[in-house]
C-alpha positions as CSV (number, residue, x, y, z in Angstrom):
1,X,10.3,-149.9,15.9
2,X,11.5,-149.0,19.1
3,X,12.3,-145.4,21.1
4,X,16.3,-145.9,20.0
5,X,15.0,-146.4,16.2
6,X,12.7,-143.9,16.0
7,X,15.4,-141.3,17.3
8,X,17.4,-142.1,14.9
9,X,14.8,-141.8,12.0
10,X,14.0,-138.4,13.8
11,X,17.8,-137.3,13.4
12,X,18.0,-138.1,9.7
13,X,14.9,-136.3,8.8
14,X,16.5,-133.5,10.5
15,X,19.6,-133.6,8.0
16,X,18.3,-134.8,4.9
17,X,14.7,-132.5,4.9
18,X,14.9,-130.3,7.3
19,X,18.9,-129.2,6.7
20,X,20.0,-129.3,10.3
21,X,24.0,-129.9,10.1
22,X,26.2,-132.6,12.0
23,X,27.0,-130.0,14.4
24,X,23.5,-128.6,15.0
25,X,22.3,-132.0,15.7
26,X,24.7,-132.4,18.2
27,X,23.6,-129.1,20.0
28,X,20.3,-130.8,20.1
29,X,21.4,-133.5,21.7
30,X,22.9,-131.9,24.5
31,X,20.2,-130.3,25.1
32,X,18.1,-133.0,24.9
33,X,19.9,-135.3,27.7
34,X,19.6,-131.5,29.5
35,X,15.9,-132.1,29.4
36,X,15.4,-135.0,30.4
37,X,17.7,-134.6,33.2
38,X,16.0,-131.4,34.3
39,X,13.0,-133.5,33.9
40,X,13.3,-136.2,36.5
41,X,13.0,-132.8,39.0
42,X,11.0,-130.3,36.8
43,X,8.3,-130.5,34.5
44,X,9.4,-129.2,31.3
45,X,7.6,-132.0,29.3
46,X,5.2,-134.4,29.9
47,X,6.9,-138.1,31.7
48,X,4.8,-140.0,29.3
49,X,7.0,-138.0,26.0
50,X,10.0,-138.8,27.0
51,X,10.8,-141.7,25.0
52,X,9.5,-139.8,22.2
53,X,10.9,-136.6,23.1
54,X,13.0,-136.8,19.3
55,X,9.5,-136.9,17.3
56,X,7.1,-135.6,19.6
57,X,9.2,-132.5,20.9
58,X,12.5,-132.1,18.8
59,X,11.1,-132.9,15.4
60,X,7.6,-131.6,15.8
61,X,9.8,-128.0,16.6
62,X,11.9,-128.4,13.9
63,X,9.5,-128.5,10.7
64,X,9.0,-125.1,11.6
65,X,11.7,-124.0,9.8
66,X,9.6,-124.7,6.5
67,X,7.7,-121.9,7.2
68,X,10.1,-119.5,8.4
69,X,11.9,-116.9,5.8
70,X,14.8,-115.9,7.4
71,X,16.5,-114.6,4.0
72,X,13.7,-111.7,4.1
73,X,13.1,-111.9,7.7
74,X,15.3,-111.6,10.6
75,X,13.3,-112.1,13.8
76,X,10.8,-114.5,15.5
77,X,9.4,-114.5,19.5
78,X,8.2,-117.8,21.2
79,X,5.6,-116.7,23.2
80,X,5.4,-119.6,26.4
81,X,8.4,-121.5,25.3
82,X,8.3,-123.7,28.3
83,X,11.0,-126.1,28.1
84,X,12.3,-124.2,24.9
85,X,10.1,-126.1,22.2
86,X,10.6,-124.7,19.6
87,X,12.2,-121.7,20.5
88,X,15.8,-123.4,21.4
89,X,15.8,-125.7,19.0
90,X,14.6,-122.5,16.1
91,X,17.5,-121.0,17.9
92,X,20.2,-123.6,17.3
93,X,19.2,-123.9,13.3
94,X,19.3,-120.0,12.8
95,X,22.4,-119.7,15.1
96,X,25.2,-119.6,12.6
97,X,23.0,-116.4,10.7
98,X,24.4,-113.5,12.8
99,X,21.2,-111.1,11.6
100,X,18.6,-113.6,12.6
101,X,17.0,-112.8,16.6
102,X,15.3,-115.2,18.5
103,X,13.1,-114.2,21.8
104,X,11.7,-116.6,24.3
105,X,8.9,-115.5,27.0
106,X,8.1,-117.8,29.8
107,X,6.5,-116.5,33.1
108,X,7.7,-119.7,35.0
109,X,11.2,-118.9,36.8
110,X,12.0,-122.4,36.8
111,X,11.7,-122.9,33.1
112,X,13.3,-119.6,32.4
113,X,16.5,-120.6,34.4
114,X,16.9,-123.4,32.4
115,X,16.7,-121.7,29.4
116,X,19.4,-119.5,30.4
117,X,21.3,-122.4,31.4
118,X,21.2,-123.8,28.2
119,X,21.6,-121.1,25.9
120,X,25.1,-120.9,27.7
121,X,25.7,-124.6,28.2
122,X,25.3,-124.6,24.1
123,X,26.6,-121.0,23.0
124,X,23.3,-119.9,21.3
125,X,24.1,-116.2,20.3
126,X,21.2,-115.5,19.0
127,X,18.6,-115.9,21.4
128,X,17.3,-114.4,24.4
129,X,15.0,-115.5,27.2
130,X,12.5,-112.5,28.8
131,X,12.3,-113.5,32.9
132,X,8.6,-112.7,32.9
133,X,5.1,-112.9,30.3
134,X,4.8,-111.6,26.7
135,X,2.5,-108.6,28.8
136,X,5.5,-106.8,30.1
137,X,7.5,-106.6,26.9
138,X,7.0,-105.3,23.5
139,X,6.6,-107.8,21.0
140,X,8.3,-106.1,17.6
141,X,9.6,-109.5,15.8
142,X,8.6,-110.2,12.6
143,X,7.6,-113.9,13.3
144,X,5.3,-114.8,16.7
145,X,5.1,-119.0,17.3
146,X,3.1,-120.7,19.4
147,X,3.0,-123.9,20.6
148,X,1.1,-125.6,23.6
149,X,0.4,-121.3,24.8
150,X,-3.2,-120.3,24.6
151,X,-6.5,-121.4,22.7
152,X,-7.3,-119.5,19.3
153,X,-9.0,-116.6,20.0
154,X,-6.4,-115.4,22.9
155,X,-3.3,-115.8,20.5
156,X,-5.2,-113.9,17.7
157,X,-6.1,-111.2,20.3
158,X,-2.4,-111.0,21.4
159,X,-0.8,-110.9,17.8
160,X,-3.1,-108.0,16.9
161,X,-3.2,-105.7,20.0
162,X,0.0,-106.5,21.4
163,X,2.1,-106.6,18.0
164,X,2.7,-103.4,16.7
165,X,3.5,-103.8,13.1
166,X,2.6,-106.4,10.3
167,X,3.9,-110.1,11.0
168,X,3.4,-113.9,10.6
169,X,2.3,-115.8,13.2
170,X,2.8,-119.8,13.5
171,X,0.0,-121.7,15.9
172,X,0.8,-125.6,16.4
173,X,-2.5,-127.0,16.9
174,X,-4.6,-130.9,17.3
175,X,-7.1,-132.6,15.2
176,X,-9.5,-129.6,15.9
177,X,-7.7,-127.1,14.5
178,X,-10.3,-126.3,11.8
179,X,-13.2,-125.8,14.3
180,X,-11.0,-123.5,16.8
181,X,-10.9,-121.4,13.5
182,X,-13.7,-121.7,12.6
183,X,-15.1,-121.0,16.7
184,X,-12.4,-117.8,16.4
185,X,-13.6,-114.2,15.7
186,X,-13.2,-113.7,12.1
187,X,-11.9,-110.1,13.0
188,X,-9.4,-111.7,14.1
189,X,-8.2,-114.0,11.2
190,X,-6.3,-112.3,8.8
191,X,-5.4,-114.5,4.9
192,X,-4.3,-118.1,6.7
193,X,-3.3,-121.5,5.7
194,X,-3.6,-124.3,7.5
195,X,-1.3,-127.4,7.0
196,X,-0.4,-130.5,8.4
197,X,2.3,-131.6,10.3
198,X,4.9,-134.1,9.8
199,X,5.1,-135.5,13.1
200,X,1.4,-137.1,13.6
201,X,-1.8,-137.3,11.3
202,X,-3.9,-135.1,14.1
203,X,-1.8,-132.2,14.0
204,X,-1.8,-129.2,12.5
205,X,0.2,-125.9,11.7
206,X,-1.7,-122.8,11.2
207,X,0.1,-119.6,8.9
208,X,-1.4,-116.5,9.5
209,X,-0.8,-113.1,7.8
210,X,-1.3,-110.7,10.3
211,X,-1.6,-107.3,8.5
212,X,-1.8,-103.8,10.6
């Protein structure tokens, strides 16, 4: 199968299991053809996930809704969103749910200005993009993701000094996910669940209820 076919398996999933509509889809790919034309100047993913950038990148951001309850729940931050996966593409599913608040942080100007470019380019309403770290802000949103940020133990630190009130918190981790919890201060692990993603055999999503 090639890049072209897998894409298109990629799409699907998104509208049959994951519930992305026709017009969502075609947010995301906008902003995908953004990327990659960013990309041939910036780094905002790897040149070698390019061809896969609908499974590795799009897709892989995208299961997240599973685990997101935005009928009891109304807001979520991205902590180093990069090239905005998954906040952007969290942001274009909840978009149409006026109540529902995404927040990206990103310390790299160059990332964050395409970010801002995009959230215009696409009309996301629902999102914004902080210019500088998760350090000068307060983080108050009921959901904290991560994906590609900081190992374990410096994620669990930030989610419980930083965050002020009870939330979930969404790691993406590899095939060692069990041992980086295992390695992690078990102060610092609240009731979890770790499960496994959809987009390769050696990845992982870890759930974490993050009383105060």
């Amino acid at each position: 199968m090639n890049s072209s076919e897998f894409n298109s398996k990629s799409k699907l999933f998104l509208s049959k299991s994951l519930n992305f509509s026709d017009n969502k889809i075609k947010l995301i790919e906008i902003y995908v053809k953004e990327v990659l034309n960013y990309n041939k100047k910036y780094n905002l993913i790897s040149k070698s996930s390019e061809k896969d950038i609908w499974n590795r990148h799009v897709l892989d951001s995208a299961q997240l809704v599973n685990y997101i309850d935005h009928k009891n729940f109304n807001s979520l931050s991205d902590l180093g969103t990069g090239g905005g996966f998954p906040g952007i593409i969290l942001s274009i599913f909840f978009n149409d749910i006026l109540k529902f608040h995404v927040k990206l942080y990103d310390k790299s100007k160059v990332k964050v200005k395409f970010i801002k470019y995009i959230i215009n380019k696409i009309n996301l309403r629902n999102v914004d993009i902080y210019d500088n770290d998760y350090q000068s802000h307060i983080i108050d949103t009921e959901y904290i993701v991560c994906r590609a940020f900081k190992k374990l133990p410096e994620i669990l630190r930030i989610s419980r000094e930083t965050h002020k009130k009870p939330h979930k918190l969404i790691v993406m981790l590899g095939k060692s996910a069990q041992d980086e919890i295992n390695k992690a201060s078990k102060g610092l692990i609240y009731k979890y669940k770790l499960v496994n993603s959809i987009t390769s055999s050696d990845s992982k999503i870890l759930l974490v209820d993050v009383q105060k």
